[in-house]
Structures are given as C-alpha cells and as structure tokens.
N, CA, C and O atoms as a GROMACS GRO file, in nm:
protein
  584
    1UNK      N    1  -4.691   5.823  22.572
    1UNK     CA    2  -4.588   5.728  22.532
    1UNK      C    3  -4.656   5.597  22.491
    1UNK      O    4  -4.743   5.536  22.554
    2UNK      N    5  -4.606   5.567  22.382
    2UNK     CA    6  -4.668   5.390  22.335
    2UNK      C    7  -4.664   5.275  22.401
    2UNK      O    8  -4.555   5.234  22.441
    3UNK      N    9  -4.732   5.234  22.414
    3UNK     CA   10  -4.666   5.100  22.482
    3UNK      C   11  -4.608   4.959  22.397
    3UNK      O   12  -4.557   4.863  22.454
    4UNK      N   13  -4.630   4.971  22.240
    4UNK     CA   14  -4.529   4.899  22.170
    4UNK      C   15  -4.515   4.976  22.047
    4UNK      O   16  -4.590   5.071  22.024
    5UNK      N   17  -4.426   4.941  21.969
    5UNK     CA   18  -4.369   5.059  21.850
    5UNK      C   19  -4.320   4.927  21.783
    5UNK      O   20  -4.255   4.837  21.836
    6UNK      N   21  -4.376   4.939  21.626
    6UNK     CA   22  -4.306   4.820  21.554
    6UNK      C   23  -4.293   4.922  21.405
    6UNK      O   24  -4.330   5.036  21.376
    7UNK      N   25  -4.212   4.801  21.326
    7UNK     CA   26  -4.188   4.907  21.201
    7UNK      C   27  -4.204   4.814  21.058
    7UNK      O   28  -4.167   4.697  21.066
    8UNK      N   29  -4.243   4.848  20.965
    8UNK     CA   30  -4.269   4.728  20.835
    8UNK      C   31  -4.258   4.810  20.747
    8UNK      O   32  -4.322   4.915  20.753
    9UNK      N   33  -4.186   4.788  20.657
    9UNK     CA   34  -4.155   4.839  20.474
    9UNK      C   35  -4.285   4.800  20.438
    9UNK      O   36  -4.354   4.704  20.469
   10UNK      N   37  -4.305   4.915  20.349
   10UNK     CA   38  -4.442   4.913  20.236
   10UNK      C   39  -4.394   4.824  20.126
   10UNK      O   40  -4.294   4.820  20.053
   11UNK      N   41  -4.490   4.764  20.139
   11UNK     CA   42  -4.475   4.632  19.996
   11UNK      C   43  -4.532   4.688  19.877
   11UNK      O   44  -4.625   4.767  19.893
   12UNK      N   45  -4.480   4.654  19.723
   12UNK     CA   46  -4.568   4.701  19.595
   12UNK      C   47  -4.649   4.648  19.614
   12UNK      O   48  -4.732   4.739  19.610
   13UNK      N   49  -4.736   4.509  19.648
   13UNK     CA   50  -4.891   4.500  19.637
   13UNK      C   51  -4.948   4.598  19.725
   13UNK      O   52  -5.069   4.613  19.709
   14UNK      N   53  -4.896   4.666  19.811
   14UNK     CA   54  -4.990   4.707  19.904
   14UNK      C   55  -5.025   4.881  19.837
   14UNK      O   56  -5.111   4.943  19.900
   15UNK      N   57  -4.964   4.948  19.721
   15UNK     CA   58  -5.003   5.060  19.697
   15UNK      C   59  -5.083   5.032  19.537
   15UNK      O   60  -5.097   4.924  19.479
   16UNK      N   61  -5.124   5.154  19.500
   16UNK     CA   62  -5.240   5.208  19.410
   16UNK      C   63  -5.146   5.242  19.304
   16UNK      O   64  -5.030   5.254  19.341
   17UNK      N   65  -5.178   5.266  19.145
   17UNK     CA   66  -5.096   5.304  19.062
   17UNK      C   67  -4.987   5.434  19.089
   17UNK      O   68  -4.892   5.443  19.011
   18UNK      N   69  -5.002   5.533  19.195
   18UNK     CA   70  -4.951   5.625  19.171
   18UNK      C   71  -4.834   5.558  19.284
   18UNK      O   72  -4.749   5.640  19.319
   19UNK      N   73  -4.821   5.430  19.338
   19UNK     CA   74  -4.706   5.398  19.464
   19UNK      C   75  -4.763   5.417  19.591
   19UNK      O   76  -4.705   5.361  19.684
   20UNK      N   77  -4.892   5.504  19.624
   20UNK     CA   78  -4.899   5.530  19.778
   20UNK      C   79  -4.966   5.410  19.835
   20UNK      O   80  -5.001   5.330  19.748
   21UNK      N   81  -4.997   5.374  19.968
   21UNK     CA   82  -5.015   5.283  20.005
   21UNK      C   83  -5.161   5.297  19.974
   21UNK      O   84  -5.207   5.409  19.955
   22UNK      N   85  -5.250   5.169  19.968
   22UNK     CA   86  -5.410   5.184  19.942
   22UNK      C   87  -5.461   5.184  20.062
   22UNK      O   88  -5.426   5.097  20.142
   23UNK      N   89  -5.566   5.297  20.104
   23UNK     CA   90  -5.612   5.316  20.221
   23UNK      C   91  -5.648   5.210  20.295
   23UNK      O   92  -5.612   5.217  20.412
   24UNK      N   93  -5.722   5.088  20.256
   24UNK     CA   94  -5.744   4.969  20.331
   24UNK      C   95  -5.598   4.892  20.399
   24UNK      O   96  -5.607   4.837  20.509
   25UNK      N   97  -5.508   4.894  20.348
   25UNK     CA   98  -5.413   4.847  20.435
   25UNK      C   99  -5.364   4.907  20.544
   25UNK      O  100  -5.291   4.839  20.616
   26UNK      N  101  -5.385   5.011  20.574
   26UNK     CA  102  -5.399   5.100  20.709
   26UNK      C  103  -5.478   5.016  20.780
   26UNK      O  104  -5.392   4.945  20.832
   27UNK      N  105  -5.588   4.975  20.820
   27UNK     CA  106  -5.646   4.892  20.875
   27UNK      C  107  -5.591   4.738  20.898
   27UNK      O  108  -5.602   4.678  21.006
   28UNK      N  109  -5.531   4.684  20.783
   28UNK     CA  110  -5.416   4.541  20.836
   28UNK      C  111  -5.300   4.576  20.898
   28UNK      O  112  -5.250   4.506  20.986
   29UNK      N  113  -5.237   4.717  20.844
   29UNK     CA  114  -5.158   4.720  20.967
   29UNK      C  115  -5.167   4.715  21.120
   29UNK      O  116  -5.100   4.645  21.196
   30UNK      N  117  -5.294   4.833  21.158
   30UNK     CA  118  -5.333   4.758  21.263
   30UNK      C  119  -5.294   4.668  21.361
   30UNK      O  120  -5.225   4.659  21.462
   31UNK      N  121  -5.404   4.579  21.253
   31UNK     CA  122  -5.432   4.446  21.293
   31UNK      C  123  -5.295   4.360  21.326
   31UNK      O  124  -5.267   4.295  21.427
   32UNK      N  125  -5.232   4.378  21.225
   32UNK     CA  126  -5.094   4.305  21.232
   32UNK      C  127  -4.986   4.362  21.338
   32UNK      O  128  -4.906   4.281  21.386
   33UNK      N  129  -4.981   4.530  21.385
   33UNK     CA  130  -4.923   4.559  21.490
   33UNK      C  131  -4.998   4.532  21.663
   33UNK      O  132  -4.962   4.529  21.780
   34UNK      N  133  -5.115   4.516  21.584
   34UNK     CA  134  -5.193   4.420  21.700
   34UNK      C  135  -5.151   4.327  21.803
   34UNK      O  136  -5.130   4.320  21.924
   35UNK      N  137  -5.148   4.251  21.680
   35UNK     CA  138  -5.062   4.090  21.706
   35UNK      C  139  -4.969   4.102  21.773
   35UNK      O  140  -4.969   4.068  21.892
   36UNK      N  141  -4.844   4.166  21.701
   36UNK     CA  142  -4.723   4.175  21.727
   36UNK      C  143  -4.746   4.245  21.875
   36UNK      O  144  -4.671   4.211  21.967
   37UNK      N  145  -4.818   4.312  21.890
   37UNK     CA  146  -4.793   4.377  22.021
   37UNK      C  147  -4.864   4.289  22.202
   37UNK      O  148  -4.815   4.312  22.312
   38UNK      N  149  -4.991   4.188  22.174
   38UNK     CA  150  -4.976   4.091  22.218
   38UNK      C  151  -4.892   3.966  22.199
   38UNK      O  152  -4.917   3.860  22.256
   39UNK      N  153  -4.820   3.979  22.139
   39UNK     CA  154  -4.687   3.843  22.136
   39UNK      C  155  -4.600   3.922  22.184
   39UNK      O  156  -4.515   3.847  22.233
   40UNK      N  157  -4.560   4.058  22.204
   40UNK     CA  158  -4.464   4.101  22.262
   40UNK      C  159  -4.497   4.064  22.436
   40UNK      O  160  -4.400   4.034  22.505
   41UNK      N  161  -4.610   4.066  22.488
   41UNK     CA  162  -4.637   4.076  22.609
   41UNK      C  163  -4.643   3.880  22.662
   41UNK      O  164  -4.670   3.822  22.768
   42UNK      N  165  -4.610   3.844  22.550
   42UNK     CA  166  -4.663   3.683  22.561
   42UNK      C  167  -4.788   3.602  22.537
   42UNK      O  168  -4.815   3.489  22.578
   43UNK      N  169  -4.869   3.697  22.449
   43UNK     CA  170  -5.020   3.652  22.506
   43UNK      C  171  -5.082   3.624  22.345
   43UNK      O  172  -5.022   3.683  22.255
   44UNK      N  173  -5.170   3.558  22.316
   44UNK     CA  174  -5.221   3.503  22.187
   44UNK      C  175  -5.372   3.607  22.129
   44UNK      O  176  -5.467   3.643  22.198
   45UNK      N  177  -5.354   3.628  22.022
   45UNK     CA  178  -5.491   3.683  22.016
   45UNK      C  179  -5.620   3.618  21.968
   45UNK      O  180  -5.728   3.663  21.929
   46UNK      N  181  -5.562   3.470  21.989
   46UNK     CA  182  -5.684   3.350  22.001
   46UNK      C  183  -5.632   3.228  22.045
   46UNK      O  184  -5.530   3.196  21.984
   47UNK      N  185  -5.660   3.164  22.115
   47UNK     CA  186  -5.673   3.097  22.148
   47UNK      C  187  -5.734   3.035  22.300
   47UNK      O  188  -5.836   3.060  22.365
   48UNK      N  189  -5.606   2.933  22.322
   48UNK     CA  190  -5.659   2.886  22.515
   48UNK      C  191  -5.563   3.008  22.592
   48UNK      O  192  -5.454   3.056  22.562
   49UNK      N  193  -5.632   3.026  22.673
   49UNK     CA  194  -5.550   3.138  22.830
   49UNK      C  195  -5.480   3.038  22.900
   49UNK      O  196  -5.442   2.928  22.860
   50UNK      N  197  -5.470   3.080  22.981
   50UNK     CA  198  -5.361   2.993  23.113
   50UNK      C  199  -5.508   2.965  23.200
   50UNK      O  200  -5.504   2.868  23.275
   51UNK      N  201  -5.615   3.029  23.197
   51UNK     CA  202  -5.751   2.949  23.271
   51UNK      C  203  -5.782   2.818  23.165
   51UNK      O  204  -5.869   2.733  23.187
   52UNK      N  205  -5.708   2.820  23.067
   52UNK     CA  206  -5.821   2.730  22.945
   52UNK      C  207  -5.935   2.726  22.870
   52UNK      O  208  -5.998   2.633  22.819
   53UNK      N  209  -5.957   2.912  22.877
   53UNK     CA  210  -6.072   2.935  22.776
   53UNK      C  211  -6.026   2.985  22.684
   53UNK      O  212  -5.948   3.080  22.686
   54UNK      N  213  -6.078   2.912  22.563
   54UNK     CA  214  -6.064   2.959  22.407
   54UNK      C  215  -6.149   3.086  22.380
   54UNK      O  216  -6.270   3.101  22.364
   55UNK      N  217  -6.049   3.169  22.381
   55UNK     CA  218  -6.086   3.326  22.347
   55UNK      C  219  -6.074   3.380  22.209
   55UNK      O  220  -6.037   3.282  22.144
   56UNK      N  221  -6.086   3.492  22.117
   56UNK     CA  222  -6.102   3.585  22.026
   56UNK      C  223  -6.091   3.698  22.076
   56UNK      O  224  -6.109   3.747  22.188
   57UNK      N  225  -6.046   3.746  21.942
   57UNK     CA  226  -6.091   3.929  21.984
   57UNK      C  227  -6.160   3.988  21.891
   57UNK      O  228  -6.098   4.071  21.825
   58UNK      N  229  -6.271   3.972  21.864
   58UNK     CA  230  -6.341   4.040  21.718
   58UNK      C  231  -6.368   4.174  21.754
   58UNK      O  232  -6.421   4.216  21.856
   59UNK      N  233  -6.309   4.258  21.621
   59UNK     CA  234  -6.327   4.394  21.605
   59UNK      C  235  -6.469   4.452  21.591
   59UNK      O  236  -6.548   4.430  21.500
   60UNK      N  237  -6.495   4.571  21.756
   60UNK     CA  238  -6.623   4.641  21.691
   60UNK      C  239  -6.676   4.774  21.623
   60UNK      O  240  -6.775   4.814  21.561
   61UNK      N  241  -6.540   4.824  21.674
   61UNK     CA  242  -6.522   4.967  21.602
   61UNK      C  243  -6.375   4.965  21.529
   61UNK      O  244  -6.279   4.898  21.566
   62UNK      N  245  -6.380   5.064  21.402
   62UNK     CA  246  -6.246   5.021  21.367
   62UNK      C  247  -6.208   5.217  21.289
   62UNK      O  248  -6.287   5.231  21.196
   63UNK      N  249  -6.152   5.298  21.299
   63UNK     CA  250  -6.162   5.406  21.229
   63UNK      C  251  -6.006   5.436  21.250
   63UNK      O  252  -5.935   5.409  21.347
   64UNK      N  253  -5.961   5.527  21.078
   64UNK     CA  254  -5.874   5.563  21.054
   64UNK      C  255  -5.860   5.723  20.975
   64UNK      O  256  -5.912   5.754  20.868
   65UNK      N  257  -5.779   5.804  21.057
   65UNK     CA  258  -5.730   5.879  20.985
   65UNK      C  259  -5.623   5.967  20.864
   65UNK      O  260  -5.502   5.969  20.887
   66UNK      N  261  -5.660   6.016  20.776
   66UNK     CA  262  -5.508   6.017  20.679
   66UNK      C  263  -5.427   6.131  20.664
   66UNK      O  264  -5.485   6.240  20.669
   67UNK      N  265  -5.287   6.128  20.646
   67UNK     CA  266  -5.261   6.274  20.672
   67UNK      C  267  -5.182   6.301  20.572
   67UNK      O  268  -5.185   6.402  20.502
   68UNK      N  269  -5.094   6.190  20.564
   68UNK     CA  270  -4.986   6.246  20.415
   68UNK      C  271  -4.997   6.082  20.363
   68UNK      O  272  -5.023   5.986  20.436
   69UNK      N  273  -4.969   6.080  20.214
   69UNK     CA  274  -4.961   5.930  20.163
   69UNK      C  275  -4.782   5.880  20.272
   69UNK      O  276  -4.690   5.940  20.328
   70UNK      N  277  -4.829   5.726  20.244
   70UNK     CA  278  -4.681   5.615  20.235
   70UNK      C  279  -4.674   5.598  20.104
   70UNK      O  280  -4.763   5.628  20.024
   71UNK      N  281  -4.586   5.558  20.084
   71UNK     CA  282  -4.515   5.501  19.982
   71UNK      C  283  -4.436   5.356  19.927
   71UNK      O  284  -4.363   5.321  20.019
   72UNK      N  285  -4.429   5.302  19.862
   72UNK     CA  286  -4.386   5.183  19.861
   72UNK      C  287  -4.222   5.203  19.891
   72UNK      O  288  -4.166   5.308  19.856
   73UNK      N  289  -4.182   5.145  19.926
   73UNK     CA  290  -4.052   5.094  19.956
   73UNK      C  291  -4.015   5.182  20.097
   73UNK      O  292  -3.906   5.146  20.143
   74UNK      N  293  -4.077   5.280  20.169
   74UNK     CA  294  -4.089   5.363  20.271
   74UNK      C  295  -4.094   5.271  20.378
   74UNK      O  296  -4.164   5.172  20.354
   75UNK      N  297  -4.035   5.276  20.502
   75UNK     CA  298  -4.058   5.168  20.614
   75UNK      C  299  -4.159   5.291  20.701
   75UNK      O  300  -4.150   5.412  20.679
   76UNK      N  301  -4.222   5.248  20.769
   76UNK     CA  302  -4.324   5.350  20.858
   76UNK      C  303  -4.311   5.281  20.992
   76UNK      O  304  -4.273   5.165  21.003
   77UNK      N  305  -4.349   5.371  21.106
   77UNK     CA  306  -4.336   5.301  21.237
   77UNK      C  307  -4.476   5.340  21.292
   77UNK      O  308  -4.544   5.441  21.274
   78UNK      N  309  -4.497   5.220  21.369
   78UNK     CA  310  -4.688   5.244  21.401
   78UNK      C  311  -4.636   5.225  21.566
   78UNK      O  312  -4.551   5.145  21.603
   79UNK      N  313  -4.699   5.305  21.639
   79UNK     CA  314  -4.733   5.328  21.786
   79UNK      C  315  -4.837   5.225  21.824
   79UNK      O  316  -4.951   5.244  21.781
   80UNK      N  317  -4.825   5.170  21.863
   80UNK     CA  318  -4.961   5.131  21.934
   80UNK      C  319  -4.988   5.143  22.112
   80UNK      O  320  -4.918   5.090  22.197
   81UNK      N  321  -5.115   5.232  22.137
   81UNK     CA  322  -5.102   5.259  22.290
   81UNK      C  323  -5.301   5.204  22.286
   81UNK      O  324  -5.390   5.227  22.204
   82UNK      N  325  -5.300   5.124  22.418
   82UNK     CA  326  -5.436   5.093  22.479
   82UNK      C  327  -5.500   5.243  22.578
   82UNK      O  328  -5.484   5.271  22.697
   83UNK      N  329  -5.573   5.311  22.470
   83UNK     CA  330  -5.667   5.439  22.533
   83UNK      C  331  -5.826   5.404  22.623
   83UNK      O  332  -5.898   5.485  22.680
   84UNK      N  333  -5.839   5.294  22.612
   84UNK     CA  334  -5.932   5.261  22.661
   84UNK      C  335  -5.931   5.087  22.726
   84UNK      O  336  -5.871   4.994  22.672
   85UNK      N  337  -6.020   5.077  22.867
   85UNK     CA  338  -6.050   4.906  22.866
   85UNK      C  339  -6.131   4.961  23.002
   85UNK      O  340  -6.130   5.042  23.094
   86UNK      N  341  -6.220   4.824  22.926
   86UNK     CA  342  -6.336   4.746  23.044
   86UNK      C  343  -6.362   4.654  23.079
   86UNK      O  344  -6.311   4.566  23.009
   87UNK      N  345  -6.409   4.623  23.143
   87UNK     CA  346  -6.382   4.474  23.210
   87UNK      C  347  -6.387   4.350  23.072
   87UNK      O  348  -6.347   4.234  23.082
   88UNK      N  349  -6.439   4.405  22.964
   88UNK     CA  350  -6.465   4.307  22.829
   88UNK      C  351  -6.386   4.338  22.713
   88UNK      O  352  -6.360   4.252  22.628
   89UNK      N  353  -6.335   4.492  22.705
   89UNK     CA  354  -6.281   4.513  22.544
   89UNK      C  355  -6.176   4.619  22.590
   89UNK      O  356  -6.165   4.671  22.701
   90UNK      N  357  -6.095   4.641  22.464
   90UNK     CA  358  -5.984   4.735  22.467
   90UNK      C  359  -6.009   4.825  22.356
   90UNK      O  360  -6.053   4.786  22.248
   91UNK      N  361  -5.981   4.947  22.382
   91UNK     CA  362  -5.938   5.025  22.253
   91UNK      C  363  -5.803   5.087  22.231
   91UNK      O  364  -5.760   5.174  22.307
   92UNK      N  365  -5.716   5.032  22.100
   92UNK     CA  366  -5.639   5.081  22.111
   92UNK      C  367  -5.619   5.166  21.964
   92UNK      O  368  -5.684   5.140  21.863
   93UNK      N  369  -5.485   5.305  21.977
   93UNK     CA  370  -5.457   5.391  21.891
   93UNK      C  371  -5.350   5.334  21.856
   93UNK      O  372  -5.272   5.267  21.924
   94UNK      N  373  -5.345   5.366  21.736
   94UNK     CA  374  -5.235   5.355  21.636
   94UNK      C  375  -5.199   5.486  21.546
   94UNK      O  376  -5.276   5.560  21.484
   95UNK      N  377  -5.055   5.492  21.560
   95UNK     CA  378  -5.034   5.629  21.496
   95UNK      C  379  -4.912   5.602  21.414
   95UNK      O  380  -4.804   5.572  21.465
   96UNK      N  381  -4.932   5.615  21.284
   96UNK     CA  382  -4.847   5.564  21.152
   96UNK      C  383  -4.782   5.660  21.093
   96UNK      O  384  -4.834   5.713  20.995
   97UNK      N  385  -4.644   5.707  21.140
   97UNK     CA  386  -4.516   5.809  21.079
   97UNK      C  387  -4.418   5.728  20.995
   97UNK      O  388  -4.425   5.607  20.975
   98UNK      N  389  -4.338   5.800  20.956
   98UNK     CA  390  -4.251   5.821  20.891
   98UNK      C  391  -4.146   5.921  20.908
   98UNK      O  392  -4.176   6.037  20.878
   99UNK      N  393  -4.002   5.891  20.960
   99UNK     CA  394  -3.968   6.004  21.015
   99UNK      C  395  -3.994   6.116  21.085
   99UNK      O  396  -3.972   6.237  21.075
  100UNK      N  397  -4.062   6.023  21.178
  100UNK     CA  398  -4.138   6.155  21.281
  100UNK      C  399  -4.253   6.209  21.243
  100UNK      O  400  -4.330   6.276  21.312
  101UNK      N  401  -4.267   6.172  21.108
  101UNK     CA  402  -4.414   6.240  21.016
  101UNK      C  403  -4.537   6.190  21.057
  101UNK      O  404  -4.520   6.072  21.090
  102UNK      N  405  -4.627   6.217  21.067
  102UNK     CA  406  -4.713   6.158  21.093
  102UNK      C  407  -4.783   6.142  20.974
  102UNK      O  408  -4.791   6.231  20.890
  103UNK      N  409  -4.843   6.007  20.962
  103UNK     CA  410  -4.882   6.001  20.817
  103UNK      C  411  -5.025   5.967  20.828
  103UNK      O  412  -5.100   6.012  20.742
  104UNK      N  413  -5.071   5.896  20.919
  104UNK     CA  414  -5.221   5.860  20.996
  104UNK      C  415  -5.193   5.794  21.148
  104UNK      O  416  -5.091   5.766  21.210
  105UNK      N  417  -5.365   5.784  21.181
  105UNK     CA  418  -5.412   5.778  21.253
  105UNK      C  419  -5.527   5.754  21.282
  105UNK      O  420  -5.626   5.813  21.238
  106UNK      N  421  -5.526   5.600  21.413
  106UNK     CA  422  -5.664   5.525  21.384
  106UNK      C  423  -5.694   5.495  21.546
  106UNK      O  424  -5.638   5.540  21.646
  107UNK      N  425  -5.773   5.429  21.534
  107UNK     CA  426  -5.860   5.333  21.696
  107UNK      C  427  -5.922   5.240  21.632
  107UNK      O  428  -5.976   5.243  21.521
  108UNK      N  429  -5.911   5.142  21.722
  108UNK     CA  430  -5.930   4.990  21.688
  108UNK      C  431  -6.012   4.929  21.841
  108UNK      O  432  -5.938   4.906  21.936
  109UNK      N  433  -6.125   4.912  21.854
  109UNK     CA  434  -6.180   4.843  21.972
  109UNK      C  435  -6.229   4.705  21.906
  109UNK      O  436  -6.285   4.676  21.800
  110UNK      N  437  -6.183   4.638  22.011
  110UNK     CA  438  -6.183   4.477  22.047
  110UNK      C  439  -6.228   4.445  22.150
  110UNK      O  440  -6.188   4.515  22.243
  111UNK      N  441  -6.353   4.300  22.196
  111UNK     CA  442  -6.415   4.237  22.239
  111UNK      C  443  -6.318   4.158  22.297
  111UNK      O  444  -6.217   4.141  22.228
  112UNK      N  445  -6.322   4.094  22.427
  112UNK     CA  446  -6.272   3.960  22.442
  112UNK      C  447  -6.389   3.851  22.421
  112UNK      O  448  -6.491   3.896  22.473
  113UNK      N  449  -6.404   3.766  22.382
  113UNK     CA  450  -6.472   3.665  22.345
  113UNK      C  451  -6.491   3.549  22.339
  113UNK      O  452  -6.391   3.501  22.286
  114UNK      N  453  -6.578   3.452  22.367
  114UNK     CA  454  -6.585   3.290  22.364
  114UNK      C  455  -6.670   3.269  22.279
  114UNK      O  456  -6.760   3.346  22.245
  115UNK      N  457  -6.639   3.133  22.227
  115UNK     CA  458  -6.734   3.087  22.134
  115UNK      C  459  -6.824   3.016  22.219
  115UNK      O  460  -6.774   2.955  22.313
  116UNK      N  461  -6.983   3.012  22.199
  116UNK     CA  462  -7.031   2.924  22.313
  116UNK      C  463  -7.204   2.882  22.219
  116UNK      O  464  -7.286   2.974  22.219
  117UNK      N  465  -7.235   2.782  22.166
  117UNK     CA  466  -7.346   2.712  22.101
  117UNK      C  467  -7.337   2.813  21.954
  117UNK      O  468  -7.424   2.875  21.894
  118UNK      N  469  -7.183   2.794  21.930
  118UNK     CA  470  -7.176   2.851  21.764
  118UNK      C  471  -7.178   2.983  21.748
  118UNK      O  472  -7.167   3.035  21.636
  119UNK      N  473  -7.196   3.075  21.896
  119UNK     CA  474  -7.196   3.217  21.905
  119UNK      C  475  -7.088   3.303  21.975
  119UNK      O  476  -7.044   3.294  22.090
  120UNK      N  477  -7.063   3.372  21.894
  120UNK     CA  478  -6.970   3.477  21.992
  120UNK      C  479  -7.028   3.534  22.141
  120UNK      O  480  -7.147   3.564  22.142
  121UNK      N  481  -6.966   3.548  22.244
  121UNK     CA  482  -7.033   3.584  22.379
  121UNK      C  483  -6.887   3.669  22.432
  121UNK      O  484  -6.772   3.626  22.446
  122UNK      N  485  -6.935   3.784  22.449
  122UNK     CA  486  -6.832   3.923  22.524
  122UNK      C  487  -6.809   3.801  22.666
  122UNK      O  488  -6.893   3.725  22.713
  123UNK      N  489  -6.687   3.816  22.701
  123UNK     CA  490  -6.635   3.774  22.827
  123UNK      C  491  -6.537   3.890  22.926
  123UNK      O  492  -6.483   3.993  22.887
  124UNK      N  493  -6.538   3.842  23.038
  124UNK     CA  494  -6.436   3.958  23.124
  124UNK      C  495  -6.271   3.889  23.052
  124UNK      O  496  -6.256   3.772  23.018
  125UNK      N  497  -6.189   3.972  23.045
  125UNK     CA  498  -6.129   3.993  23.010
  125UNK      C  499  -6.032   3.927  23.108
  125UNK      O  500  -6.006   3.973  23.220
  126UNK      N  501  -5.973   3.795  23.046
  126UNK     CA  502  -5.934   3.689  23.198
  126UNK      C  503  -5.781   3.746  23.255
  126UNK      O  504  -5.688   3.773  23.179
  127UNK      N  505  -5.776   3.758  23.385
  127UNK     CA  506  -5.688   3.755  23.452
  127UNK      C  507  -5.539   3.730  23.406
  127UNK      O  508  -5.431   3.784  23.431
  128UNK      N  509  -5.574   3.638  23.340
  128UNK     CA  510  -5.350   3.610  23.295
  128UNK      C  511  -5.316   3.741  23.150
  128UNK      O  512  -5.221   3.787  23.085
  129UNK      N  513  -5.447   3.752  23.160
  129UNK     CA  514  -5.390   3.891  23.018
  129UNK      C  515  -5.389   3.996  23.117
  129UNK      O  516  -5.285   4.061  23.124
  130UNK      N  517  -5.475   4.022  23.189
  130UNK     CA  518  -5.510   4.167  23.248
  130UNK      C  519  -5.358   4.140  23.351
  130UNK      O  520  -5.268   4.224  23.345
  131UNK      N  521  -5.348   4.060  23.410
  131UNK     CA  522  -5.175   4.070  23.434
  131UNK      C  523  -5.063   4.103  23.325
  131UNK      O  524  -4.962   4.148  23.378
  132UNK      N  525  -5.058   4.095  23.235
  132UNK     CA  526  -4.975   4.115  23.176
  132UNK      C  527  -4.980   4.254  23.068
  132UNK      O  528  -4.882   4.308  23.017
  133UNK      N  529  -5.127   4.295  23.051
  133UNK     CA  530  -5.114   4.420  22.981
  133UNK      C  531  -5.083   4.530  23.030
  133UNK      O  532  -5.098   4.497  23.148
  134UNK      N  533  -5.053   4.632  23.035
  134UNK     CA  534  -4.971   4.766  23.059
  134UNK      C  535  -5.128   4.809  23.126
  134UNK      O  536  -5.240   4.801  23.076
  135UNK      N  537  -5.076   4.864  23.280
  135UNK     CA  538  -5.213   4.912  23.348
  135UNK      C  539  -5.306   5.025  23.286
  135UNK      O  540  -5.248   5.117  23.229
  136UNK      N  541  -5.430   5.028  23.290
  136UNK     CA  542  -5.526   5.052  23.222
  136UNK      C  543  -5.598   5.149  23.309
  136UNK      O  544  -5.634   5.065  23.391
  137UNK      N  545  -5.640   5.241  23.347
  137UNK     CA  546  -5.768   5.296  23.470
  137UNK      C  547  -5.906   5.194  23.372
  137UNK      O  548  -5.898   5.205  23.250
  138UNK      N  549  -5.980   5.136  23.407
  138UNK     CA  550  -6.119   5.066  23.351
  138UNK      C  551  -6.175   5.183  23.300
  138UNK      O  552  -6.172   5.290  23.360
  139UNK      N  553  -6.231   5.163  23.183
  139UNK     CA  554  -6.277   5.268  23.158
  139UNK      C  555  -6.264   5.398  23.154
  139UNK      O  556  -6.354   5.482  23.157
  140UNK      N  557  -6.132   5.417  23.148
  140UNK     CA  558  -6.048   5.511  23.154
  140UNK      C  559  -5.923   5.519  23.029
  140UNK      O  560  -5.946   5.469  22.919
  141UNK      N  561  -5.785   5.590  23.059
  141UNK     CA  562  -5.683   5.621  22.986
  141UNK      C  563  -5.596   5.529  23.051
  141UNK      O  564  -5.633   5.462  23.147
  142UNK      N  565  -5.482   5.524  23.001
  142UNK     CA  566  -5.386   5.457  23.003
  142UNK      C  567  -5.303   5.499  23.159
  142UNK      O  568  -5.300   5.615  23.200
  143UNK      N  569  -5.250   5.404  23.221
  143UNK     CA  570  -5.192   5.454  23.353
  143UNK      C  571  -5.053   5.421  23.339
  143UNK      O  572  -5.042   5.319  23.408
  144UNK      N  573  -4.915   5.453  23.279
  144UNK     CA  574  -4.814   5.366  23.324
  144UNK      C  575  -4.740   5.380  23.431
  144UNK      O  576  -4.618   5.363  23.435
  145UNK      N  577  -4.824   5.419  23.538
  145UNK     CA  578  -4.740   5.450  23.675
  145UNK      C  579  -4.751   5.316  23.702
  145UNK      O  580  -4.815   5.224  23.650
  146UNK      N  581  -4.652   5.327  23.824
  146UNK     CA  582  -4.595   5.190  23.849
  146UNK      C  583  -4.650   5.135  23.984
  146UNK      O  584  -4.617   5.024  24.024
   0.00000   0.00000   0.00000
C-alpha cells in the first residue's frame, strides 16, 4: 500500500511529436510527487527543521522503468511508497498508472544533507521528520503497523 497517491494531467510541453510523454519527465514527476508527499506530512524538502538545521535532499540514485506510453491530456496517478531508510537517506518507489494501468516504474534515493564550508555533508536524518514519516524497519521495508 502507498503511503501518498497524487494525480497530474499530462501537459503538451511535456510529450514528443507523436503526444506521449518524453521519458525525462518521468523523473520530474518524481521529484514533484516527492514534494507533494513531504508537504503532505508537513515537512520541507529544504530547508530549517524544528532542530534549526538547514537541510537538502540531493538525489543519489535515480532509475525508471517504462511500460506503456502517457499521453497528453491523460491524468496519471503516481504511488509513492518509502522501500528503504537509514539513519541518512530514503528510497522511495514510484509507480505511474493510468486506470489501474501501469504505465512505469521507478526508485528515487535521497541523502539528508547540510551544507557545511560550501559542501554537502550526509546527516542523520533529524528527529522531527523521522517522527513524522510513515515507520520504516532501518534498512529495511516499509512497516505500517501501528
């Protein structure tokens, strides 16, 4: 089961002459159901925490699979579930249908991060998020027992 589900109409910039969507925007969706899915929980995907460290999440792995084209004017619904976390990063799946169709399918791992003498630096993954994200086994699968 997902732990957030959002949905967005295919825009004409976003497909190739024949209407289907161009494979690189599979990857901003993502990103953008990303977002949406930490603002659903309350939480920023940069900035200050409730400790007051200015965090990031820079992407280190990013892979997608394709199964049937989208289409422009087609609304699609993307899953997003966290399959992985460690004390520093998350990985999460995304799975992009259409009427139940499945149309692709990706993983997206993310760093938590500080900026510190102009450099990115992996951090633990602070407390007011790890409260609020959907329980995790570390290094493990997803737990939503209660």
């Amino acid at each position: 089961m997902p732990h957030f589900s959002t949905q967005r109409r295919v825009e004409f910039y976003e497909t190739d002459m024949a209407g289907i969507v161009h494979f690189s925007n599979f990857f901003r969706y993502m990103e953008q159901a990303e977002h949406e899915f930490f603002r659903s929980l309350g939480l920023k995907i940069s900035g200050k925490t409730a400790e007051g460290i200015e965090i990031g999440w820079p992407r280190v792995a990013c892979q997608c699979d394709y199964r049937a084209p989208a289409r422009y004017e087609e609304v699609i619904t993307i899953d997003v579930t966290i399959i992985r976390q460690t004390t520093r990063s998350l990985t999460m799946s995304y799975v992009f249908s259409r009427d139940g169709k499945i149309l692709a399918s990706g993983e997206m791992t993310t760093v938590c991060c500080t900026m510190q003498d102009g450099a990115l630096k992996a951090i633990e993954i602070p407390p007011s998020y790890l409260d609020r994200l959907p329980a995790v086994n570390i290094a493990g699968t997803a737990n939503d027992s209660p």
